[in-house]
DSSP file (Angstrom, degrees, kcal/mol; ACC not computed):
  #  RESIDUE AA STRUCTURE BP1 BP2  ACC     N-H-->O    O-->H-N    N-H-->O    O-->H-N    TCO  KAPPA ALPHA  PHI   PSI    X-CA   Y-CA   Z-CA
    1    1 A X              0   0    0      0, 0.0     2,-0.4     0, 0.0     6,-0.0   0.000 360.0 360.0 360.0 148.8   -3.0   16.9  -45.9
    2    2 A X    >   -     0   0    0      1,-0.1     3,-0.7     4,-0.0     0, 0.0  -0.721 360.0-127.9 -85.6 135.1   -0.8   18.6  -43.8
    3    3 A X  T 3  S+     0   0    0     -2,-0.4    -1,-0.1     1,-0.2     3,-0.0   0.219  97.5  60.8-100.9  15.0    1.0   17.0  -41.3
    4    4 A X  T 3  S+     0   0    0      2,-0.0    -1,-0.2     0, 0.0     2,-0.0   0.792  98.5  80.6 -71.4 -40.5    0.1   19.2  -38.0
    5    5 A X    <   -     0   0    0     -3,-0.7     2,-0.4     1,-0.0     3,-0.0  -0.266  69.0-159.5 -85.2 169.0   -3.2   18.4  -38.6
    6    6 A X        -     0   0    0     -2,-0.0     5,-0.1    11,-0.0     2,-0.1  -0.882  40.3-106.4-116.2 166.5   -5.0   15.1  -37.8
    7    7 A X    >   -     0   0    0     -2,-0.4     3,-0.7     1,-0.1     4,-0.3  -0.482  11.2-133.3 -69.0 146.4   -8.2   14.7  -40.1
    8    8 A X  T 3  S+     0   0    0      1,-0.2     3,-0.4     2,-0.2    -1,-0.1   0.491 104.9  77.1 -82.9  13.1  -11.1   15.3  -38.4
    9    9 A X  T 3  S+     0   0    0      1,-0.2    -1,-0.2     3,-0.0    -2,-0.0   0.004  99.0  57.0-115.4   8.5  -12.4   11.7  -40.2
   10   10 A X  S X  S+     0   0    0     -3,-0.7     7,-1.4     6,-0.1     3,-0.8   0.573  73.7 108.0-119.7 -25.3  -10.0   10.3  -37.2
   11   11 A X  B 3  S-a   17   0A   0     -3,-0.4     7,-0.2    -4,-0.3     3,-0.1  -0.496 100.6  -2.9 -61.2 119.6  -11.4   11.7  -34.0
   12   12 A X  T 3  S+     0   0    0      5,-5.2     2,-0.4    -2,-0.3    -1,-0.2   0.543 110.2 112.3  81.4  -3.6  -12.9    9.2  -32.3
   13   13 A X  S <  S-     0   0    0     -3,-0.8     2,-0.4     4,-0.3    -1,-0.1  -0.887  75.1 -60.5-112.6 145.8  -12.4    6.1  -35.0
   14   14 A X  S    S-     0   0    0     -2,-0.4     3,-0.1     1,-0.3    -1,-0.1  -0.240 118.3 -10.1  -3.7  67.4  -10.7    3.2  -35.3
   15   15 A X  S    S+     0   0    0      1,-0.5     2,-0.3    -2,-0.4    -1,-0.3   0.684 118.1  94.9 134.9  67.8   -6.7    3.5  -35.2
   16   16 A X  S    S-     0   0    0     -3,-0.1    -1,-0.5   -10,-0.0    -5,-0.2  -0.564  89.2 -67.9-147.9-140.0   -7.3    7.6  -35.4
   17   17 A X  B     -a   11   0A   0     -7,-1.4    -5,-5.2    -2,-0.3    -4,-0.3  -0.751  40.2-102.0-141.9 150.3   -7.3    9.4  -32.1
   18   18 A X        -     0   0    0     -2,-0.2     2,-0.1    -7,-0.2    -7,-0.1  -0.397  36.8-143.5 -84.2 139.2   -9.6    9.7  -28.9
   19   19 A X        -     0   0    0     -2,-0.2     2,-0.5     8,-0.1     8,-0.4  -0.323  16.5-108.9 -96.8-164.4  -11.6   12.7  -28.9
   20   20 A X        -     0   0    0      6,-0.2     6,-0.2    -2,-0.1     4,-0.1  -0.934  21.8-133.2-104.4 134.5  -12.4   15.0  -25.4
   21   21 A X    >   -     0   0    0      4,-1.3     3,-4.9    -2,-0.5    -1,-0.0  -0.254  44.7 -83.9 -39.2 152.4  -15.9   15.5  -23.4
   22   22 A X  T 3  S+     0   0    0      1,-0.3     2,-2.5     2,-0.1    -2,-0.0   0.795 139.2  49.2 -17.5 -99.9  -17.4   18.8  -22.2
   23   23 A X  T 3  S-     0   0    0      1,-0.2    -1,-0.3    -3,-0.1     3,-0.1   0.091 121.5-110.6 -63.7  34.5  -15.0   18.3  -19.2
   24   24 A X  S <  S+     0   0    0     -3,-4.9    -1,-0.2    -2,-2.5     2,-0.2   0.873  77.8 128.2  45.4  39.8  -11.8   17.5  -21.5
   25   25 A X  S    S-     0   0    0      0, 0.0    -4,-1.3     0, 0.0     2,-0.4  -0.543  73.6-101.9-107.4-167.9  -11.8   13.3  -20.4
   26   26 A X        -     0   0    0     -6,-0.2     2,-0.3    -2,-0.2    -6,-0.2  -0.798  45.7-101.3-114.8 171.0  -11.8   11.2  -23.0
   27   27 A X    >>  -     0   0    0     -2,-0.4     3,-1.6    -8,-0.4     4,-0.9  -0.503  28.5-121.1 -96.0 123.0  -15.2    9.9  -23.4
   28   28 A X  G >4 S+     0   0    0     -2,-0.3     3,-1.5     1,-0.3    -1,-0.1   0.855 113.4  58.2 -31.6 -54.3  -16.2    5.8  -21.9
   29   29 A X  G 34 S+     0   0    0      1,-0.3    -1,-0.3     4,-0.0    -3,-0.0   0.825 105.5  47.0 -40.9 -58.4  -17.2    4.6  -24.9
   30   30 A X  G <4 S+     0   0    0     -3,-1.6    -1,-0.3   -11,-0.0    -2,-0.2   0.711  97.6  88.3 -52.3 -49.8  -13.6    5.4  -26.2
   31   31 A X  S << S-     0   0    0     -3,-1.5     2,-0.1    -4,-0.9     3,-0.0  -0.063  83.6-117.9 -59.8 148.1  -12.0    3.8  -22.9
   32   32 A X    >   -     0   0    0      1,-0.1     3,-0.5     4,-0.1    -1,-0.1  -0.549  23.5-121.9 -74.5 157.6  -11.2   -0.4  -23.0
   33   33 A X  T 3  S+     0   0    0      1,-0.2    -1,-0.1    -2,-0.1     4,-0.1   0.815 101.3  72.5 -95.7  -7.9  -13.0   -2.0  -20.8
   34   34 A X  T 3  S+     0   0    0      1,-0.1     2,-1.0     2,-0.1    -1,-0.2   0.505  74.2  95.3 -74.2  25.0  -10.0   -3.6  -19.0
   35   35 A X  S <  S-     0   0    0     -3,-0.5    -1,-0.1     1,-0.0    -4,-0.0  -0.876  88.6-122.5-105.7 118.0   -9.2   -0.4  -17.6
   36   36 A X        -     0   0    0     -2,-1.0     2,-0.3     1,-0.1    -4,-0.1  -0.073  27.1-135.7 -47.4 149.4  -10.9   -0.4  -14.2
   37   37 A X    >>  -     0   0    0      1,-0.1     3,-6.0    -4,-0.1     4,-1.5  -0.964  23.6-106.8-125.8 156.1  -13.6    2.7  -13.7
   38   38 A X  H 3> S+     0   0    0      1,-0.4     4,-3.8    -2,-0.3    -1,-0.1   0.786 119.6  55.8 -39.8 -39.3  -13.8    4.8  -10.7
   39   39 A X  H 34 S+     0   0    0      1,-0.2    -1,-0.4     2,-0.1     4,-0.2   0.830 102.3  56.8 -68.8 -25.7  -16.9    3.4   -9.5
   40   40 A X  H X> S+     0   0    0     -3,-6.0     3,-3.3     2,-0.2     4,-2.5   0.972 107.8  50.7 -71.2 -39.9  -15.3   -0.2   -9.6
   41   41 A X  H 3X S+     0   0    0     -4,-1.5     4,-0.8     1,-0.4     2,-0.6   0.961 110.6  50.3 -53.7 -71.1  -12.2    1.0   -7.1
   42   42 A X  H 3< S+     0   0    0     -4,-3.8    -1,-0.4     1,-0.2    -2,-0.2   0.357 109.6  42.0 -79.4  35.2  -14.4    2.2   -5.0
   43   43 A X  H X> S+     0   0    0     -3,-3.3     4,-2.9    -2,-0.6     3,-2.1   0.716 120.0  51.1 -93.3 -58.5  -16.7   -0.8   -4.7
   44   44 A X  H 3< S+     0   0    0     -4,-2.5    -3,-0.1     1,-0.3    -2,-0.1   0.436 113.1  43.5 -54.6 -15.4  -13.2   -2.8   -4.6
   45   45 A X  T 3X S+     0   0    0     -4,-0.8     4,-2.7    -5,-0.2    -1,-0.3   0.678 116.1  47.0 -92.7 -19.0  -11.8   -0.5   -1.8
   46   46 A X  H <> S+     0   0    0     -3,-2.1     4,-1.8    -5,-0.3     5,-0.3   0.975 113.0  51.7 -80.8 -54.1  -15.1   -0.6    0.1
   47   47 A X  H  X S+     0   0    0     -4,-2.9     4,-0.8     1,-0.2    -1,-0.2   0.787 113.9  41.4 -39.7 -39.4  -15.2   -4.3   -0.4
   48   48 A X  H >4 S+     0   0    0     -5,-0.2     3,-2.0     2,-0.2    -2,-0.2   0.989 108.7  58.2 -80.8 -62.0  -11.8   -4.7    0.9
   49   49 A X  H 3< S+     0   0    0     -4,-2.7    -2,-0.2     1,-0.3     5,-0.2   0.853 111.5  47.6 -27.7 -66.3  -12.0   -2.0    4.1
   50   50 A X  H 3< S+     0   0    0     -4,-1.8    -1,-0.3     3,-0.1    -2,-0.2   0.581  80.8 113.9 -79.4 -17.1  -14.8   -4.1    5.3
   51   51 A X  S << S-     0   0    0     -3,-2.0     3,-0.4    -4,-0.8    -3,-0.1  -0.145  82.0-116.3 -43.4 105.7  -13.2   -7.5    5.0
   52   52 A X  S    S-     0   0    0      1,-0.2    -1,-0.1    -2,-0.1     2,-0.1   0.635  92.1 -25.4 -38.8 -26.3  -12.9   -8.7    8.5
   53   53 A X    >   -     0   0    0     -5,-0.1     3,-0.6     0, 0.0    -1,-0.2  -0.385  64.6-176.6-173.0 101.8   -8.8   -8.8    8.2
   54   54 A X  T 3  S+     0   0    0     -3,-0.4     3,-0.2     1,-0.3    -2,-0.1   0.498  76.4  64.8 -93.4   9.0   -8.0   -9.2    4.5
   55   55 A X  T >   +     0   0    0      1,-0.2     3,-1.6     2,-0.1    -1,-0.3  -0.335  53.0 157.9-142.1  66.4   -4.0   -9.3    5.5
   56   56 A X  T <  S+     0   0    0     -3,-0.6    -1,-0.2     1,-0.2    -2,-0.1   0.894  71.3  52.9 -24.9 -72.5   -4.0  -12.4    7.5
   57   57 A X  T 3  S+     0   0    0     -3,-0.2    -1,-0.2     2,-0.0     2,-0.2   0.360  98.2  70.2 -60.2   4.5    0.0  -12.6    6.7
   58   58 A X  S <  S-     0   0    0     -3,-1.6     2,-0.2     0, 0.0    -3,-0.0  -0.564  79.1-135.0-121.6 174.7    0.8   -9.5    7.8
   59   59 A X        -     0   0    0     -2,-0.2     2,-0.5    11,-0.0     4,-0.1  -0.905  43.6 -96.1-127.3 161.0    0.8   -8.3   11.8
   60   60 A X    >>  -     0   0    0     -2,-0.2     3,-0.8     1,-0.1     4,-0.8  -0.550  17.3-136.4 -92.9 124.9   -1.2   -4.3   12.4
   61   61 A X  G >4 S+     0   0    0     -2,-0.5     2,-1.3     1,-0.3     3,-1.2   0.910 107.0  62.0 -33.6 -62.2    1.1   -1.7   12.5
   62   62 A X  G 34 S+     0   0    0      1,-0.2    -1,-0.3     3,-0.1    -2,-0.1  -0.406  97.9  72.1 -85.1  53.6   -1.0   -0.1   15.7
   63   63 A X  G X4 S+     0   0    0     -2,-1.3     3,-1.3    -3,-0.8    -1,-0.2   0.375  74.0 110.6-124.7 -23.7    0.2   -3.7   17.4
   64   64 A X  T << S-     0   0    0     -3,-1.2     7,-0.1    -4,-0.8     3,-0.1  -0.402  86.0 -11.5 -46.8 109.9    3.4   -2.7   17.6
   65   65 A X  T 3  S+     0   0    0      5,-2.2     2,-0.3     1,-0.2    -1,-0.2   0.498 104.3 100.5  77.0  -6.7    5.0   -2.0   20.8
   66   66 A X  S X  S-     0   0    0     -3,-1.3     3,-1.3     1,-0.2    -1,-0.2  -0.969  87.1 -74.8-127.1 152.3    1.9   -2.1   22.9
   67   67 A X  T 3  S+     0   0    0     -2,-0.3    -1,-0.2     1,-0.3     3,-0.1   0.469 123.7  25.3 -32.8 159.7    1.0   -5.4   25.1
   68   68 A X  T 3  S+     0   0    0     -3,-0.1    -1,-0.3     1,-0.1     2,-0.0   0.642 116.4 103.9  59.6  -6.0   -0.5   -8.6   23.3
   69   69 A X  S <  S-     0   0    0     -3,-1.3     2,-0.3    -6,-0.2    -5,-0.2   0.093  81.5 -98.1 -89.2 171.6    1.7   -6.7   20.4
   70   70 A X        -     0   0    0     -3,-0.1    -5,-2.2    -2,-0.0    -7,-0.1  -0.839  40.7-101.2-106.0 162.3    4.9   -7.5   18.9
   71   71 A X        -     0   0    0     -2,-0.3     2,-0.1    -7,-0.1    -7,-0.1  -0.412  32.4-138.7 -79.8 160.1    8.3   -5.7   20.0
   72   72 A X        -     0   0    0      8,-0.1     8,-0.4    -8,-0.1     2,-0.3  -0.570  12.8-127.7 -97.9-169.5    9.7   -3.0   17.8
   73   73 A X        -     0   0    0      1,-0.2     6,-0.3     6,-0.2     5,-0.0  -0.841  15.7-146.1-109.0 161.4   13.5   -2.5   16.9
   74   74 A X        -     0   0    0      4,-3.3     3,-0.4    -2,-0.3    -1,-0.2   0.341  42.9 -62.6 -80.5-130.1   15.2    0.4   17.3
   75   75 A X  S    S+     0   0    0      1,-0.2    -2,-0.0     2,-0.1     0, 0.0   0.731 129.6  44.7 -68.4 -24.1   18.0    1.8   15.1
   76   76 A X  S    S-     0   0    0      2,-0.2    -1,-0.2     0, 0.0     0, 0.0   0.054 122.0-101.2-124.1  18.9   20.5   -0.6   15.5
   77   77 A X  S    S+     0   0    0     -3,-0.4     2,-0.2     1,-0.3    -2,-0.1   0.619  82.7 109.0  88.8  -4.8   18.2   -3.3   15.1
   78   78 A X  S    S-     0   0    0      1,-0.0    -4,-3.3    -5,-0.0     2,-0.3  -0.679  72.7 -89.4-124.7-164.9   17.6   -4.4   18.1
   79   79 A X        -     0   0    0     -6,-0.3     2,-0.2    -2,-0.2    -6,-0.2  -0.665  46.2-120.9 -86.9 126.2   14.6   -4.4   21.2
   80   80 A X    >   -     0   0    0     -8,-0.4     3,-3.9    -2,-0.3    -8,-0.1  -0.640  18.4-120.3 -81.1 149.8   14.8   -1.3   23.4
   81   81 A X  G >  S+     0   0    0      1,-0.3     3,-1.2    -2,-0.2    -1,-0.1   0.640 106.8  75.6 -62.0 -12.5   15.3   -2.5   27.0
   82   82 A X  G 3  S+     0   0    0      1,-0.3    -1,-0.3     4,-0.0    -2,-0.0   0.943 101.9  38.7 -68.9 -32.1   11.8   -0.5   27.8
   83   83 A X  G <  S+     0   0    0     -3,-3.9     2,-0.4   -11,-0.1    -1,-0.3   0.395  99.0  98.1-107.7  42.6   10.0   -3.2   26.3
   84   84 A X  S <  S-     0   0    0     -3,-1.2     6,-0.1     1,-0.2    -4,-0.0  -0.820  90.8 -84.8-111.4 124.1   12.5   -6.3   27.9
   85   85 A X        -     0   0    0     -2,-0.4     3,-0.5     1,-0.1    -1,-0.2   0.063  28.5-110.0  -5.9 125.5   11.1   -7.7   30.9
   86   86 A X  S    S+     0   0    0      1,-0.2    -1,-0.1    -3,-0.1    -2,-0.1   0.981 126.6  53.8 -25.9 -59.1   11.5   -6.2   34.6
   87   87 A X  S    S+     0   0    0      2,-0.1    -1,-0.2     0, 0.0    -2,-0.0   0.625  89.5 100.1 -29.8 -60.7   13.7   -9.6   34.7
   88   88 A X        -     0   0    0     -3,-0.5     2,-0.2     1,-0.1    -4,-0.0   0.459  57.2-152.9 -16.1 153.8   15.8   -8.9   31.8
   89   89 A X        -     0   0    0      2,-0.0     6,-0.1     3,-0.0    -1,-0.1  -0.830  19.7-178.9-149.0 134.0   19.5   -7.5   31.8
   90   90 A X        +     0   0    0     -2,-0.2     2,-0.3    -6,-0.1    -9,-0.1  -0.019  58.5  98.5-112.2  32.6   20.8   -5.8   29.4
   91   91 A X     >  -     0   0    0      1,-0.1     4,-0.8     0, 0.0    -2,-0.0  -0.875  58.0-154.5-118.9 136.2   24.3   -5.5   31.3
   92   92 A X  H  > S+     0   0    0     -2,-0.3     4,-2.2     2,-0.2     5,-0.2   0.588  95.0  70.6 -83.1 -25.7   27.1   -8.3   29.9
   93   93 A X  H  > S+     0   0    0      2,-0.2     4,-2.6     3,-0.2    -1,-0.2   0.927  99.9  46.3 -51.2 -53.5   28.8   -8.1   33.1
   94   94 A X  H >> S+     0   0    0      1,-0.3     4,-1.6     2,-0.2     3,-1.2   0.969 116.2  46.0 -47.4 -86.9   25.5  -10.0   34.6
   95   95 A X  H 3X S+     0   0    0     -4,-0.8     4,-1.2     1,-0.2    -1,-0.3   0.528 109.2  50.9 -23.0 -47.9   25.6  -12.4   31.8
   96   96 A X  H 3X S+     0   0    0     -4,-2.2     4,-2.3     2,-0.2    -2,-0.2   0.881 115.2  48.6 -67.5 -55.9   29.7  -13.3   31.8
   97   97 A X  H <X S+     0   0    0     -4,-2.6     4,-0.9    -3,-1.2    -2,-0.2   0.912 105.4  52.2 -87.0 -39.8   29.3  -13.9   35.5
   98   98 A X  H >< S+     0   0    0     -4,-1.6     3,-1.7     2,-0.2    -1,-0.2   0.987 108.7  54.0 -47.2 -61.8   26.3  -16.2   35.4
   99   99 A X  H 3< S+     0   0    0     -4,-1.2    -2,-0.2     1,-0.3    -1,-0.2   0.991 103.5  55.6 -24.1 -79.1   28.2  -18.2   32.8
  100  100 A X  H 3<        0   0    0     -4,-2.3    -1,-0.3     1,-0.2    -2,-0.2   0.749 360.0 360.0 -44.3 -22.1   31.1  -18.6   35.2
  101  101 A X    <<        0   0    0     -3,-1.7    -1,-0.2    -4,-0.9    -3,-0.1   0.240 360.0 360.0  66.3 360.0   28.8  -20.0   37.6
């Protein structure tokens, strides 16, 4: 043999090489079966979408910043004074003098 070629006595067999379908995939049979198939993802994505809130630990993105929500930060890490309380002051002067009584 010549070593460009593979035998054709290798396509498709046992430690020789996976051959192509019509549409150039490699054919199921050929495939392991721990490799997930399209139809399981999407049963596994549908399954999950529908899941009344499958990320318990986590808080929604779209909660962020709006009432009942949590605050965001800005750049520098901290809460912009739009979503601090009327009450709130974000002047130290205020602060220093309260201290002092």
């Amino acid at each position: 043999g010549n070593a460009a070629y593979i035998p054709l006595t290798q396509r498709g067999a046992a430690n020789g090489v996976a051959t192509l379908d019509a549409s150039s995939l490699i054919p199921d049979a050929q495939i392991p079966a721990t490799i997930a198939r399209d139809t399981e993802i999407t049963s596994a994505i549908s399954t999950h979408a529908a899941a009344a809130d499958p990320h318990t630990v986590y808080q929604k993105e779209s909660e962020k910043a709006v009432a009942n929500g949590y605050a965001s930060l800005d750049a520098t890490g901290k809460v912009p004074s739009a979503q601090l309380p009327a009450t709130a002051s974000t002047d130290d002067s205020i602060i220093y003098a309260v201290a002092l009584g």
